[in-house]
C-alpha positions in Angstrom: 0.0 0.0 0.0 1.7 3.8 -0.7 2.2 6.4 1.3 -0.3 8.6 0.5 -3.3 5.4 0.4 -1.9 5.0 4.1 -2.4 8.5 5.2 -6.0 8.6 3.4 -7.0 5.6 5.4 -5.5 7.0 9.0 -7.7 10.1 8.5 -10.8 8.3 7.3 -10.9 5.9 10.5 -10.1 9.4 12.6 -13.0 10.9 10.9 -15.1 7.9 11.6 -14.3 7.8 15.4 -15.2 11.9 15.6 -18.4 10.9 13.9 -21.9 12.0 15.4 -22.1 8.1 16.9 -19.8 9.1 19.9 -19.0 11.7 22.1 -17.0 10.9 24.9 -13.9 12.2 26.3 -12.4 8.1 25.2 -13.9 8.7 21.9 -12.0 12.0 21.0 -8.6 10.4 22.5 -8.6 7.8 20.5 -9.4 10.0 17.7 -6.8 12.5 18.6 -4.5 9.2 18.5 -5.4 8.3 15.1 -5.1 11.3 13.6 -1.4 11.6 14.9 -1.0 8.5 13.5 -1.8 9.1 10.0 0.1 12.7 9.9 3.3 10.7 11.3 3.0 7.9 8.1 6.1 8.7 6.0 6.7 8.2 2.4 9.0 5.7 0.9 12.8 7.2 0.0 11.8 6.9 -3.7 8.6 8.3 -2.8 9.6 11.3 -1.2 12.0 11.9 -3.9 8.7 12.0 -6.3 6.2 14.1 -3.8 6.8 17.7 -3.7 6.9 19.2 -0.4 4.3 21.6 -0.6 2.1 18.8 -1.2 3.4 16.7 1.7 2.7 20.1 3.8 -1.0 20.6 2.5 -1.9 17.0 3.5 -0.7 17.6 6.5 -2.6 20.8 7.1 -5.9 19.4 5.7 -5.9 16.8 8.4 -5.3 19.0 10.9 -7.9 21.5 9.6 -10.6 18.9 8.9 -9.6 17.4 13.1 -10.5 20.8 14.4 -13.8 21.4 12.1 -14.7 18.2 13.2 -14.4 19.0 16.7 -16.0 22.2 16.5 -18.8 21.1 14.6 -19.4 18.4 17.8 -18.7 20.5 21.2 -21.6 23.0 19.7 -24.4 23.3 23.1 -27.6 22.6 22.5 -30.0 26.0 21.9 -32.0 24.6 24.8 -31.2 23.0 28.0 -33.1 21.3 30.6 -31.7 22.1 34.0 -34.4 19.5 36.1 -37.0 17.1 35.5 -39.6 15.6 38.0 -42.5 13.8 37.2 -44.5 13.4 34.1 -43.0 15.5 31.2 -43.5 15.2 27.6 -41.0 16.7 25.6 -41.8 16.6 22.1 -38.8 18.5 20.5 -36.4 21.0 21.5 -39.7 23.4 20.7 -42.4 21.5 22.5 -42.7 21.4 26.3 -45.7 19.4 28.2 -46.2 19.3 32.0 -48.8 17.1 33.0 -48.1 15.7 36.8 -44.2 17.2 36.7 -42.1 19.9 36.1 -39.3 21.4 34.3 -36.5 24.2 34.1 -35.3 24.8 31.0 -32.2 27.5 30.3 -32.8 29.0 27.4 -30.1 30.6 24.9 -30.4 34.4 26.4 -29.7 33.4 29.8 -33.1 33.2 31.0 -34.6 30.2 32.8 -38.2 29.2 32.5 -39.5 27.0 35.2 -42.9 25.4 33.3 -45.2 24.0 36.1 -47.9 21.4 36.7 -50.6 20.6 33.9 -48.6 23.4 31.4 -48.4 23.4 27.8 -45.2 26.0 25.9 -44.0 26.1 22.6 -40.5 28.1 21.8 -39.8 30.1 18.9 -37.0 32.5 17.5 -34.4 30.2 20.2 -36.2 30.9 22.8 -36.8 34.7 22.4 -40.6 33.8 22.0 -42.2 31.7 24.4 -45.8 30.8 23.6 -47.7 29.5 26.8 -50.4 27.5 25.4 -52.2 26.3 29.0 -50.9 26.2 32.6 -48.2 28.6 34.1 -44.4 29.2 33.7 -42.2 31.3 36.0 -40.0 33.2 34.4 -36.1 34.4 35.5 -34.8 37.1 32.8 -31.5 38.2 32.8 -31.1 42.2 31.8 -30.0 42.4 28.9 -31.0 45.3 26.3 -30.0 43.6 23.2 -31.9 40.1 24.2 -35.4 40.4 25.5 -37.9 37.7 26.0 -41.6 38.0 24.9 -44.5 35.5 26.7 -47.3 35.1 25.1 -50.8 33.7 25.6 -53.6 33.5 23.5 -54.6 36.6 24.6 -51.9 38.7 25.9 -48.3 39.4 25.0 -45.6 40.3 28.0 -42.3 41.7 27.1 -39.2 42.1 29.1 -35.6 43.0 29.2 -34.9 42.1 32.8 -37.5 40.6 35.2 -38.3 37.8 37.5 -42.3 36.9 36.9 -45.0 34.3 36.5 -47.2 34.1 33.7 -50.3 32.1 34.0 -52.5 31.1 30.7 -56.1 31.4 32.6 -55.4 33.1 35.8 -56.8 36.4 35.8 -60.0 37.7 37.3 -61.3 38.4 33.2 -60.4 34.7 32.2 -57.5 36.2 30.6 -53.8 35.7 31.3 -52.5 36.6 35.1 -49.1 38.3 34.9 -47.0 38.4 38.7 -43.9 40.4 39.2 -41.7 39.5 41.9 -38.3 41.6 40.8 -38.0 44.0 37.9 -40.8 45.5 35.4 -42.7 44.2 32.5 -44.9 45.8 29.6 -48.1 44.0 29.3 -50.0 44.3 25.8 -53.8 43.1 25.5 -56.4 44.3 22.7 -54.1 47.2 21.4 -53.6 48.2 25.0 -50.5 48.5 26.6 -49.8 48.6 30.6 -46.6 48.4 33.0 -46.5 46.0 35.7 -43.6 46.6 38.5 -42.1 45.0 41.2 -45.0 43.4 43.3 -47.3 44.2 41.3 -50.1 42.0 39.7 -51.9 42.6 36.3 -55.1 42.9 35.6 -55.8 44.8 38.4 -59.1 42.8 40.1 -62.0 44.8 41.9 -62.3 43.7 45.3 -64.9 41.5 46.5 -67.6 43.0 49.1 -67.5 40.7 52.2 -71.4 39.6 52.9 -72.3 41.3 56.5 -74.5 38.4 58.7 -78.2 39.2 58.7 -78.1 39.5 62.8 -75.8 42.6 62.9 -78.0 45.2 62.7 -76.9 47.5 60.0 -77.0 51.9 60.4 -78.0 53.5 57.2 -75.9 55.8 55.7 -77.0 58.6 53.8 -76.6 58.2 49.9 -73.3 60.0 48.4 -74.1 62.6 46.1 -74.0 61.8 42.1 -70.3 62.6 40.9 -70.9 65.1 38.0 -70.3 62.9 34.8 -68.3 65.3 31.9 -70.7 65.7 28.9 -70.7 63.2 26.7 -68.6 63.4 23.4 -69.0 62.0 19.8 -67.5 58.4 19.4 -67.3 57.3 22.8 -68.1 53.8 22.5 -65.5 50.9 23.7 -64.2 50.6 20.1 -63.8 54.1 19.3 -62.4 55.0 22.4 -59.7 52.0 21.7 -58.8 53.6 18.4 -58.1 56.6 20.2 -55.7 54.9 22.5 -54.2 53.3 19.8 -54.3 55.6 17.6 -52.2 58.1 20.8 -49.6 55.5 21.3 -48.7 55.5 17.0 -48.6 59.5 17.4 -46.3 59.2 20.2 -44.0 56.4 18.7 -43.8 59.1 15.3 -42.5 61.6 17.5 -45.9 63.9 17.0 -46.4 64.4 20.8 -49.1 67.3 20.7 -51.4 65.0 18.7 -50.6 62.2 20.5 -51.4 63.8 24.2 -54.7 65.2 22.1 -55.6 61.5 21.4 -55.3 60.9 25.2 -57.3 63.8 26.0 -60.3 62.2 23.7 -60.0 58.8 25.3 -60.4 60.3 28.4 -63.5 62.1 28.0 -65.3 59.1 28.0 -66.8 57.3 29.9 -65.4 57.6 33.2 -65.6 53.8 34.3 -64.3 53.0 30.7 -61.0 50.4 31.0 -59.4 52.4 28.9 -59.3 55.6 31.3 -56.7 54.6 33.9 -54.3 53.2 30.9 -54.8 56.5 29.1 -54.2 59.1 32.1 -51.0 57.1 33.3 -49.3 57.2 29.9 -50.3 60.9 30.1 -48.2 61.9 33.2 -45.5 59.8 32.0 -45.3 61.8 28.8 -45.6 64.9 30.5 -43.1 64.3 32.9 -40.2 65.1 31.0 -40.9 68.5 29.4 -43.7 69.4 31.3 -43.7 69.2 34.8 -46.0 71.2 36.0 -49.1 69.3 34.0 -47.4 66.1 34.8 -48.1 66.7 38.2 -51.9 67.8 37.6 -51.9 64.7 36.0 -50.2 62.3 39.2 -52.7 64.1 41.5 -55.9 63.2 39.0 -54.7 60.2 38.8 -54.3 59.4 42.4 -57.8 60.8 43.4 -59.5 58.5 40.2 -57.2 55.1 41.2 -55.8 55.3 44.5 -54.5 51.4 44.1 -53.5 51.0 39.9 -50.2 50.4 38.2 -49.1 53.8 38.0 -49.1 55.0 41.5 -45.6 54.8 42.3 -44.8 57.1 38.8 -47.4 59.5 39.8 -46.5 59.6 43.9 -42.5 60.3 42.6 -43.7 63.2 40.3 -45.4 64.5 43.4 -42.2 64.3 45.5 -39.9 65.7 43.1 -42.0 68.8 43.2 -40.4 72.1 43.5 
């Protein structure tokens, strides 16, 4: 057999044993071994005498090349890890989580780790930047990172964040809609066109509170009725889907730069109705667009805002514009 049919068959049984079959630390010795093997085969004196040496050179260099693609193409991770398993879990690709009586962590690309819980159904897409929670719950740890955010999304709702530690469930909220919990960081919340911040501790939707039922043997004092709030005249268009084209219409104005038109658009929204979901969204992006060039309305706006909901989203943006007053 010649020299050069020796080398070829040294490097093909090294490119056999770095094959996708194994992958073990005895594996890539062995591998390592035969490789050596074949660049250390020598030519016969006549040969030699025959082979140029820049050919010699570039068969030696293609093996060594070829060795280190074929190493690199093998010690590549895996786009998505799972940390911990326990129970029943159905994993149906490296896209396709299913919980029924377990659980699972999974560390996704970005950093983040997603804990998916009992009875839970998630689906990943763009590795792992979009997380599509189809039933159940996932709790979610997100690194800060501007340049990698992750978006949850439900079949109703879309969460983004760039840093956050939270818990999204599918069903959980007092609407039937998606629950979103925030233990550590912030979120943006996006439902229907309509977008809303959820901080640290907070909880989104914001539920009404339940009246307690008093027992019919405690005998109850009358109070005297509260006189009728006076309700602002009714406007043009002020029906649920008008007054969300308004909203939506203010955020497009605002992300175009045209700020006037888009704090005009607010200003519509929020001369309807006063019960109307859309007014406690509306008047907290107002303050926060105030706040920076005009202080003094920002501030109107924190204290309107405080008297109208004492308990929503934005009370810790509009109790710091009141602080930072002058």
């Amino acid at each position: 057999m010649s020299w050069d049919q020796r080398a070829a068959r040294h490097l093909q049984q090294s490119y056999e044993q770095v094959g996708p079959a194994e992958d073990s630390p005895h594996a890539r010795d062995a591998a390592l071994a035969a490789i050596e093997q074949a660049l250390q085969v020598q030519p016969s004196p006549s040969r030699r005498r025959e082979l140029p040496r820049w050919l010699y050179a570039a068969v030696v260099l293609g093996g060594i090349v070829a060795a280190a693609a074929l190493f690199t193409l093998r010690a590549r991770p895996a786009d998505v890890q799972v940390i911990t398993q326990r129970g029943d879990v159905d994993v149906k690709s490296e896209r396709v989580f299913r919980t029924r009586d377990g659980e699972v962590t999974l560390s996704l690309p970005s950093g983040a780790t997603l804990e998916l819980q009992r009875n839970s159904d998630i689906e990943l897409h763009d590795e792992g930047a979009r997380v599509l929670l189809r039933m159940g719950a996932v709790a979610a740890a997100v690194v800060s990172d501007e340049q990698r955010p992750l978006t949850i999304e439900t079949m109703d709702t879309q969460i983004f964040t760039r840093g956050a530690r939270l818990k999204v469930e599918a069903t959980g909220g007092c609407d039937g809609g998606a629950r979103v919990t925030v233990s550590d960081g912030a979120v943006l919340v996006r439902r229907r066109g309509i977008e809303a911040p959820v901080m640290t501790g907070q909880t989104w939707p914001t539920c009404p509170k339940k009246l307690e039922a008093v027992p019919e043997d405690v005998p109850q004092i009358a109070s005297p009725p509260p006189a009728p709030a006076p309700r602002p005249k009714p406007v043009e268009g002020t029906s649920l889907s008008a007054l969300n084209a308004q909203y939506a219409r203010a955020l497009e104005l605002q992300r175009d730069g045209r700020f006037d038109e888009a704090l005009r658009a607010l200003d519509r929204v929020l001369a309807g109705p006063p019960d109307s979901p859309l007014a406690e969204p509306a008047l907290a992006q107002k303050l926060r667009w105030l706040a920076p060039s005009r202080p003094a309305e920002a501030r109107r706006a924190a204290k309107l805002y405080l008297q109208r909901f004492p308990m929503g989203p934005a009370r810790a943006d509009a109790e710091t514009l009141l602080l930072d007053a002058p």
